[in-house]
BAFI-3210 file (N, C-alpha, C; in Angstrom, 3 decimals, decimal comma, padded with zeros to 6 digits):
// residues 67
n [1|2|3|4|5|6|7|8|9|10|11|12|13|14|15|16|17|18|19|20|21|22|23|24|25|26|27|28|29|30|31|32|33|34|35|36|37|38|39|40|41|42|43|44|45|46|47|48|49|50|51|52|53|54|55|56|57|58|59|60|61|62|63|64|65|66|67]
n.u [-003,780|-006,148|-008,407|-008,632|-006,830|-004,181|-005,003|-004,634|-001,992|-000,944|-000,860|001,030|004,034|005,929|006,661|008,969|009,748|007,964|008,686|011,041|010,031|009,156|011,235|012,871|011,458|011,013|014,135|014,380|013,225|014,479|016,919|015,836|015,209|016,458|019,499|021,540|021,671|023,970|024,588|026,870|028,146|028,089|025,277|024,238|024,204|023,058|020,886|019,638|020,067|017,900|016,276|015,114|014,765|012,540|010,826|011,039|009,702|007,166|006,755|006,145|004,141|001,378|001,717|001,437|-001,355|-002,596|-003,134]
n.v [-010,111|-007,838|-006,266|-003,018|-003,368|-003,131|-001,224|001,350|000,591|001,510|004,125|005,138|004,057|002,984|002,815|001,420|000,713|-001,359|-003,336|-004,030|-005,311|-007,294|-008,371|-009,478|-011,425|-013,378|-013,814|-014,997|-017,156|-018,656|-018,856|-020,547|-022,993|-023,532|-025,116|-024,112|-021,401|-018,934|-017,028|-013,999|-012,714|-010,148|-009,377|-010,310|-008,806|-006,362|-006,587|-007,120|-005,135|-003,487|-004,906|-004,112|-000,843|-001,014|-002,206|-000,752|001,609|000,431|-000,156|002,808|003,896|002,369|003,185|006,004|005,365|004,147|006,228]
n.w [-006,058|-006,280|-008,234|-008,161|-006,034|-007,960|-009,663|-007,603|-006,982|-009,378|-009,773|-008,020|-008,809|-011,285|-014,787|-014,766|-012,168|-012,499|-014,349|-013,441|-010,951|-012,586|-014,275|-012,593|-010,775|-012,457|-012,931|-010,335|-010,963|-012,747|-011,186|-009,455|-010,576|-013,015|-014,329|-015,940|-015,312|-013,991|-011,940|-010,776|-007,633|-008,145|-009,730|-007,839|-005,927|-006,732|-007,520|-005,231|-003,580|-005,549|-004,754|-002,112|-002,531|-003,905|-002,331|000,148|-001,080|-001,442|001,089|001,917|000,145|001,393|003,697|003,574|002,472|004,161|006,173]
ca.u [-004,166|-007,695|-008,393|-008,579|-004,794|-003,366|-005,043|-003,714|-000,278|-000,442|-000,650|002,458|005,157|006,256|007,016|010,845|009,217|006,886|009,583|012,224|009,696|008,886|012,418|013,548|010,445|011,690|015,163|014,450|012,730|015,523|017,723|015,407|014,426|017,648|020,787|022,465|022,121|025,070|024,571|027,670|027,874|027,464|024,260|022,974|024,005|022,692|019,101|019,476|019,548|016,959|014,323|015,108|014,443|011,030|009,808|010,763|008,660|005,595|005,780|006,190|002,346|000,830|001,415|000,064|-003,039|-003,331|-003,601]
ca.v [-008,731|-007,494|-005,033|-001,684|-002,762|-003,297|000,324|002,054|000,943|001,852|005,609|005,553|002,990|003,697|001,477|001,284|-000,510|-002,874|-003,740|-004,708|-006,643|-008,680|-008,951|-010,094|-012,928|-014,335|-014,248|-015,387|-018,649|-018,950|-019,363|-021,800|-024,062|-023,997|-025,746|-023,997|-019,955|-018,477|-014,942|-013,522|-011,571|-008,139|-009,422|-010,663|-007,326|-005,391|-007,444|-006,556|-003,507|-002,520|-005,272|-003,148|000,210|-001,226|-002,649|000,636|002,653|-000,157|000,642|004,066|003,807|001,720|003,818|006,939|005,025|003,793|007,283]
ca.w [-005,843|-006,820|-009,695|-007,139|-005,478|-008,944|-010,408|-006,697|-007,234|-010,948|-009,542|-007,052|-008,927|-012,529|-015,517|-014,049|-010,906|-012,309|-014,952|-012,374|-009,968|-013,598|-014,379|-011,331|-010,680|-013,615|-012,600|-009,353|-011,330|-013,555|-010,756|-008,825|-011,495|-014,129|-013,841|-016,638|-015,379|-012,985|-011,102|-009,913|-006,680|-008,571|-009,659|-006,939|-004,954|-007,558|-007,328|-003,458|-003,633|-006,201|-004,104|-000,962|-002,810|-004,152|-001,285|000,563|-002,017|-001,510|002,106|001,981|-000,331|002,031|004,663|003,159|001,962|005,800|006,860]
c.u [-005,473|-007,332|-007,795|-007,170|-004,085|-003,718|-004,662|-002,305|000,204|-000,189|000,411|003,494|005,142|006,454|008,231|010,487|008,626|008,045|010,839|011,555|009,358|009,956|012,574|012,867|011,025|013,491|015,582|014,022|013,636|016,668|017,237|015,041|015,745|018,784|021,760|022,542|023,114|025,166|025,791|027,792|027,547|026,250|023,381|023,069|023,121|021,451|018,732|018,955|018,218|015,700|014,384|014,220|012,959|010,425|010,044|009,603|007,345|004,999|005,471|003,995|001,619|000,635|000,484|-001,319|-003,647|-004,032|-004,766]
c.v [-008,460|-005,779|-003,651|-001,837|-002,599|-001,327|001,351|002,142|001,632|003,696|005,663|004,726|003,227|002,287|000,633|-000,047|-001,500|-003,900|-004,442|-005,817|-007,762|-009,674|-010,307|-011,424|-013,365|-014,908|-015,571|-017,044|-019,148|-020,176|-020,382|-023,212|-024,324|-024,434|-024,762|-022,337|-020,002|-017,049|-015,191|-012,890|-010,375|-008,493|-009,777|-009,225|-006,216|-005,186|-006,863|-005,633|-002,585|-002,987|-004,701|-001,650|000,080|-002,120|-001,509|001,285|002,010|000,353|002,367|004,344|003,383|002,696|005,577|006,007|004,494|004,911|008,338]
c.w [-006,581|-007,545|-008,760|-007,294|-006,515|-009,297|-009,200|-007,422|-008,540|-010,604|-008,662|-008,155|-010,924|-012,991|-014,950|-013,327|-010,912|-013,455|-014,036|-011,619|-011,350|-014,006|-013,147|-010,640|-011,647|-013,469|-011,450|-009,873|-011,830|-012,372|-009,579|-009,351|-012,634|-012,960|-014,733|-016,142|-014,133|-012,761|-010,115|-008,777|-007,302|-008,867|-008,841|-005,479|-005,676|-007,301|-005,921|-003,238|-004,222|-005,125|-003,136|-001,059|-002,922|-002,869|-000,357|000,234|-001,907|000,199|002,357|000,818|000,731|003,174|004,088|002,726|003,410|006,623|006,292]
res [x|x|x|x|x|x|x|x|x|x|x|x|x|x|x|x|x|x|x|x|x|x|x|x|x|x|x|x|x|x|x|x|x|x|x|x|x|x|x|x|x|x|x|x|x|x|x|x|x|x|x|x|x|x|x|x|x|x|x|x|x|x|x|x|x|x|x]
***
C-alpha cells in the first residue's frame, strides 16, 4: 500500500480495526507455520466473523472514495 492509501484508511478504520487485522496476520502465520498452536472452532468462528465485519467496513470506504 503506498503512503496516501495507508493515511486514507487511517481516517475511516480505528485502532480496534487495525489491531485485529495485526492480530489475526499473525495468527493466521502461527497457524500456517507452527506445529505446536491449536484453534478451536470458537476461535476460528470468532476470527470469521470479525474478518467479514472488516472487510465489510473496507468496502463500504472504498466505495464512498469511488464516488
Amino acid at each position: 500500500m503506498s503512503k496516501e492509501d495507508i493515511e486514507m484508511l487511517g481516517e475511516f478504520v480505528d485502532y480496534k480495526d487495525l489491531l485485529f487485522y495485526v492480530e489475526s496476520k499473525n495468527k493466521r502465520e502461527d497457524a500456517s507455520y507452527s506445529s505446536n498452536l491449536k484453534f478451536d472452532k470458537k476461535d476460528a468462528e470468532g476470527l470469521r466473523v470479525k474478518a467479514v465485519l472488516f472487510v465489510s467496513k473496507i468496502k463500504e470506504i472504498l466505495k464512498k472514495e469511488m464516488h
